[in-house]
MARDREN-178656 format. One line per 2 residues: their letters; for each residue x, y, z negated of N, C-alpha, C, O. Coordinates in Angstrom, 3 decimals, decimal comma. Each point is the difference from the previous one (the first is absolute). Layout:
N
a = X/Y/Z/X/Y/Z/X/Y/Z/X/Y/Z  ...
// end
This chain:
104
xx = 16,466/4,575/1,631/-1,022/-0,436/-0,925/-1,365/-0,015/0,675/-0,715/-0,983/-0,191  0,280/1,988/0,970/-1,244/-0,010/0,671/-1,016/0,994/-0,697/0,268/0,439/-1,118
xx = -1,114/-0,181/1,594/-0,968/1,143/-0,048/-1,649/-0,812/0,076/-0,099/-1,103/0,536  -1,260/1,899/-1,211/-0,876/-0,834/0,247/-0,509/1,235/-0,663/0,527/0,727/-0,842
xx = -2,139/-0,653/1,665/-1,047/1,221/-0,751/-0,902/-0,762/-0,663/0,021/-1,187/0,325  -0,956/1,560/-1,310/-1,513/0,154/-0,206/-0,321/0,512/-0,611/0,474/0,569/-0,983
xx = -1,967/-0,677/1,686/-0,870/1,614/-0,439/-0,627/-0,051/-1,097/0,256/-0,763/-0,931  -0,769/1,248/0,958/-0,473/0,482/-1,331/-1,309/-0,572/-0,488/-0,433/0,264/-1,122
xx = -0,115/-0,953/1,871/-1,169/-0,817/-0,078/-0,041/-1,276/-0,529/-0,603/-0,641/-0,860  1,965/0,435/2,172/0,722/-1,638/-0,525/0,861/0,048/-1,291/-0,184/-0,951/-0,760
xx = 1,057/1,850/0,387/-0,088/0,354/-1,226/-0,780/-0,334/-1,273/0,377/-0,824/-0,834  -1,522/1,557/0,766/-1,378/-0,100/-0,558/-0,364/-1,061/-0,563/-0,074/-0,230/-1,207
xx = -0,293/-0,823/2,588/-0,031/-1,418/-0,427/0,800/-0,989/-0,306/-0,250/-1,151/-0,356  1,226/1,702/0,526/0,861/-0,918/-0,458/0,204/-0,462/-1,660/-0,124/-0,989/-0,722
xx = 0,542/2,492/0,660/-0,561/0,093/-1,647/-0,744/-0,103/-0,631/0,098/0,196/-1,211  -1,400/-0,638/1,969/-1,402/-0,191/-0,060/0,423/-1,928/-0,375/-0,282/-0,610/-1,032
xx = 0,764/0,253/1,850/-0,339/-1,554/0,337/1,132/-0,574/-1,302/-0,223/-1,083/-0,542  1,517/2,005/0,108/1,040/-0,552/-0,938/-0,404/0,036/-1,521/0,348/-0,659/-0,980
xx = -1,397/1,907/1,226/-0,508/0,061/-1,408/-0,865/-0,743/-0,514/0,010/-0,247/-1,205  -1,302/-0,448/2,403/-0,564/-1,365/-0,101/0,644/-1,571/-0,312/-0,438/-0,906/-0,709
xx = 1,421/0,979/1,387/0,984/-1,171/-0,068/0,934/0,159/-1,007/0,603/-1,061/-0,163  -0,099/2,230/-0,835/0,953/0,028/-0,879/1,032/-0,508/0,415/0,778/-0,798/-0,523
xx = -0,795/1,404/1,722/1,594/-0,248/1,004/0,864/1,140/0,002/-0,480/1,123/0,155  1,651/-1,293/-0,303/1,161/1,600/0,501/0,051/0,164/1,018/-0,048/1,159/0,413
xx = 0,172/-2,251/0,481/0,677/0,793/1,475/-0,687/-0,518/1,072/-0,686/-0,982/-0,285  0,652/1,435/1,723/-0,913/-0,069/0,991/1,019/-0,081/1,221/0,423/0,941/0,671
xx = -0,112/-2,395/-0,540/1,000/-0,651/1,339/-0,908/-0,144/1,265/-1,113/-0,482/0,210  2,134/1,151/0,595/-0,334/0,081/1,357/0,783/-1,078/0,944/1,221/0,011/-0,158
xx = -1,599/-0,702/0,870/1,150/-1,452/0,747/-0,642/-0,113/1,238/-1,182/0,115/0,323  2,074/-0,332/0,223/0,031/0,077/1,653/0,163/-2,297/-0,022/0,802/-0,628/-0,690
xx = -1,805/0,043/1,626/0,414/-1,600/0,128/-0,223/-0,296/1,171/-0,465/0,856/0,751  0,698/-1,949/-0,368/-0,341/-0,363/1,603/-1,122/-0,184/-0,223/-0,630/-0,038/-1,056
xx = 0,190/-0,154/2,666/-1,915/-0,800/-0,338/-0,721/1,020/0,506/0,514/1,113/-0,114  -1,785/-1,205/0,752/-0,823/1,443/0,015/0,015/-0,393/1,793/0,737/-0,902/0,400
xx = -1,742/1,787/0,693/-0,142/-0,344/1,255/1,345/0,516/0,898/0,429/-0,374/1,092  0,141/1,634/-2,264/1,282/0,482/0,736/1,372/0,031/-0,194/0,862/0,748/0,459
xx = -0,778/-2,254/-1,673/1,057/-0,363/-0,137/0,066/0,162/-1,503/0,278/-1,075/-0,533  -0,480/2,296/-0,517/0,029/0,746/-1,213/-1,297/0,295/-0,307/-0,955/0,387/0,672
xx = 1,198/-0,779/-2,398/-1,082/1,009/-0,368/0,129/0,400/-1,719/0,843/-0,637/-0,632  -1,615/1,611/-0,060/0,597/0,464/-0,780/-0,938/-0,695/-1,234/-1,111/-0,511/0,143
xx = 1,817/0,633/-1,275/-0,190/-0,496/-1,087/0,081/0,765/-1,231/1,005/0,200/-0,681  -2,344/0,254/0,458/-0,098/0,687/-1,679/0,252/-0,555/-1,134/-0,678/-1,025/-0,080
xx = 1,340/1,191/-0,881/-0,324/-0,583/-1,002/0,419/0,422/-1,424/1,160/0,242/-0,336  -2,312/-0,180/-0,506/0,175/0,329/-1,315/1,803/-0,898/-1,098/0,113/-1,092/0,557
xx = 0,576/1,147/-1,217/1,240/-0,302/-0,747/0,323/0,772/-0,931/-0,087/1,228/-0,005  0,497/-1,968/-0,876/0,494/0,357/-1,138/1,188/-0,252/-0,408/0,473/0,015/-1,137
xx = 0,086/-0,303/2,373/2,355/0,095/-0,303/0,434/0,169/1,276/-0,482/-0,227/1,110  1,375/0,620/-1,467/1,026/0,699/1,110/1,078/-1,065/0,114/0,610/-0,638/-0,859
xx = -0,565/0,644/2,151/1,117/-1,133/0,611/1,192/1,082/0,101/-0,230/0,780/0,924  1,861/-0,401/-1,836/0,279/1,094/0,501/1,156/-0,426/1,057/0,887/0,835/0,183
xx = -0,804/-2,300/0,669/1,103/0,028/0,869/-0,951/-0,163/1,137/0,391/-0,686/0,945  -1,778/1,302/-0,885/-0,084/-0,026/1,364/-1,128/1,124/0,033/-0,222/0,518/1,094
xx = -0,389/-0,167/-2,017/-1,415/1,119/0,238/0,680/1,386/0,169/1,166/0,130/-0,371  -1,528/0,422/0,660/0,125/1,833/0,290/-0,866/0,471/-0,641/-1,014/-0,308/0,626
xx = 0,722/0,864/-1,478/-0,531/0,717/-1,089/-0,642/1,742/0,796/0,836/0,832/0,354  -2,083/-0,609/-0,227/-0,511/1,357/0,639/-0,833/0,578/-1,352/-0,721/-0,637/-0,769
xx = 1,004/1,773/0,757/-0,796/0,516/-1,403/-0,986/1,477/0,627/0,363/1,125/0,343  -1,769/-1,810/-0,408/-0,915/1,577/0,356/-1,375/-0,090/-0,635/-0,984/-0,703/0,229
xx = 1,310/1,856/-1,289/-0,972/0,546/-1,015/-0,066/-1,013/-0,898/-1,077/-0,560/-0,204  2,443/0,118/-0,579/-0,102/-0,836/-1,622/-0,432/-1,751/0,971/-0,156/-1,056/-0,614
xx = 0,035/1,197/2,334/-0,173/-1,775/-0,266/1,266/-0,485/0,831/0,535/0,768/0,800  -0,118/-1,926/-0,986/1,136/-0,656/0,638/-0,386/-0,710/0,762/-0,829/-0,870/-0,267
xx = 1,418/1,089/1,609/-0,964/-0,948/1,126/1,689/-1,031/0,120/0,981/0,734/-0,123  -0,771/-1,671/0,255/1,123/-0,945/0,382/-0,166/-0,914/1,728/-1,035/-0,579/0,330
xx = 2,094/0,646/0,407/0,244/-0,227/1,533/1,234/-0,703/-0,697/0,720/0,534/-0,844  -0,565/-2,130/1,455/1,129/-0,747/0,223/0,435/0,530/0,930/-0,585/0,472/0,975
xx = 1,977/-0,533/-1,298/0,978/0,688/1,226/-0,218/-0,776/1,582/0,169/0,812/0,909  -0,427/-1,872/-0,550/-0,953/-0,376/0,829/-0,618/0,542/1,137/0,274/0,275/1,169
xx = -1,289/-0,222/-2,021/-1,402/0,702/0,540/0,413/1,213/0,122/-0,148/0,424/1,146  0,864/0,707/-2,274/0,349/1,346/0,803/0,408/-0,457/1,462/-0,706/0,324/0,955
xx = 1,594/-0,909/-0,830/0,369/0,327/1,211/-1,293/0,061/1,439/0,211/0,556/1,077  -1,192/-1,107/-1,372/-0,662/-0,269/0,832/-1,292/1,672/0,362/-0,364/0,537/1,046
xx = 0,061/-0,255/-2,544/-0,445/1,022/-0,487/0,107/1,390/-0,495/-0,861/0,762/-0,439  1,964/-0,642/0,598/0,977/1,230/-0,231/-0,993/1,053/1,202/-0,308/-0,040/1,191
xx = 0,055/1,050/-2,538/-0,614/1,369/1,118/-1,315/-0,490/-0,435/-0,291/0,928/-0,755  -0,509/-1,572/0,711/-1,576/-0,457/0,199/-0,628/0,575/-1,490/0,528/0,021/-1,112
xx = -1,771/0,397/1,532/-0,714/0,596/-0,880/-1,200/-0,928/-0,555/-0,540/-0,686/0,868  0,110/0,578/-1,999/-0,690/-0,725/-0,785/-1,502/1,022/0,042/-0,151/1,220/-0,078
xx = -0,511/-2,000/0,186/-1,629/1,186/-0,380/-0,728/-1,135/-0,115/0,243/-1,132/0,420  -1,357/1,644/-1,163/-1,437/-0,658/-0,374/-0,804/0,043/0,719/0,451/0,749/0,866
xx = -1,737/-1,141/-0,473/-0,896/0,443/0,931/-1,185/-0,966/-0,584/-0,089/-1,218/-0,154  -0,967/2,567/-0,155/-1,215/-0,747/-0,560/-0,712/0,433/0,845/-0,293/1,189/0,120
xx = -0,238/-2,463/0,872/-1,058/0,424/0,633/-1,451/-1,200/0,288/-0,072/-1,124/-0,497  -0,594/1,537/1,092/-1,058/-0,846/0,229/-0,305/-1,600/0,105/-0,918/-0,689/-0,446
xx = 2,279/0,335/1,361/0,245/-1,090/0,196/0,731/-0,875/-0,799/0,215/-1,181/0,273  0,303/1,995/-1,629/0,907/-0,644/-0,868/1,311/1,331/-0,731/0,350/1,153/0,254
xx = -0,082/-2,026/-1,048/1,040/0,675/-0,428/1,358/-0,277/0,099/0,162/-1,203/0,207  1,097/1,955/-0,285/1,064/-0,445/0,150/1,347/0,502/0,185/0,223/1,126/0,445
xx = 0,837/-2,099/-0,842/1,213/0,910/0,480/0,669/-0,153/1,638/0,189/-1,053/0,609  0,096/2,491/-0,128/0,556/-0,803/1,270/1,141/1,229/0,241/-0,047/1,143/-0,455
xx = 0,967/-1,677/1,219/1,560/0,428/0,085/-0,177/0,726/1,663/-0,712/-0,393/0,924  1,579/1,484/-0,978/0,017/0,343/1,254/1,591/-0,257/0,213/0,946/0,273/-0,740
xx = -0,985/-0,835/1,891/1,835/-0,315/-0,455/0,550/0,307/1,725/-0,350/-0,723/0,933  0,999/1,584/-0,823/0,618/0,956/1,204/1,469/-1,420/0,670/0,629/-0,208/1,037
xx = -0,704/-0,211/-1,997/0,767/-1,451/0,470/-0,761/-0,843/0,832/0,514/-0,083/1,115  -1,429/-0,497/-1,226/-1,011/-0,973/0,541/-0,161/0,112/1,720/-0,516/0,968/0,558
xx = 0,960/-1,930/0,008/-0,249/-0,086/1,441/-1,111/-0,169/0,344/-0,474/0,474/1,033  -0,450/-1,560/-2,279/-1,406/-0,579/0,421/-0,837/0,018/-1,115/0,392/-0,166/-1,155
xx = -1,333/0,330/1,435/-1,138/-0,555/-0,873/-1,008/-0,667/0,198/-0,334/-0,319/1,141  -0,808/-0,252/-2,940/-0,829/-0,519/0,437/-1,362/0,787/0,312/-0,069/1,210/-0,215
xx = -0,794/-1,792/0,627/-1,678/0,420/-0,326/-0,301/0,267/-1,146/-0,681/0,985/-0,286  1,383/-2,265/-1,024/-0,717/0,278/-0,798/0,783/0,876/-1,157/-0,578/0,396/-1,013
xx = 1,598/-0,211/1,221/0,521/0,973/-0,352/1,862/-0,630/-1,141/0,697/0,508/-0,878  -0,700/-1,924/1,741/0,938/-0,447/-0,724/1,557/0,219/0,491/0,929/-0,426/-0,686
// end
């Protein structure tokens, strides 16, 4: 099935951003494209695909990964990062051979 963290920040906003949008769930997707081949894709939803999403449950929110993209992401940790230059989500993913600059 696969494994996936986040913290508690990214957490935070998430539930922050679903409760603005009157969305349930918060999909994570791995697509081609990006300077190193992949890049990741947030996105607010409100149904569950159930012959292909993986269902992650931490603190009352449902984050959903097409079986897919786990594979690519399996192990990688989700965090927020508010800082000077912007805000945002970004993945640390122990899979990844390469990356970008800009953080795709």
């Amino acid at each position: 099935m696969g494994n996936i963290n986040i913290t508690d920040k990214a957490i935070s906003k998430i539930q922050e951003v679903l409760k603005e949008q009157n969305m349930k769930y918060f999909r994570i997707r791995v697509k081609g494209g990006g300077c190193s081949g992949f890049q990741y894709v947030f996105k607010s939803e409100d149904s569950i695909n159930e012959n292909k999403d993986i269902i992650f449950n931490f603190k009352n929110l449902q984050i959903l990964i097409d079986k897919n993209s786990m594979d690519f992401i399996n192990e990688s940790e989700l965090d927020y990062k508010d800082e000077l230059i912007g805000s945002s989500f970004s993945i640390t993913n122990p899979n990844a051979k390469n990356s970008c600059g800009c953080g795709t």
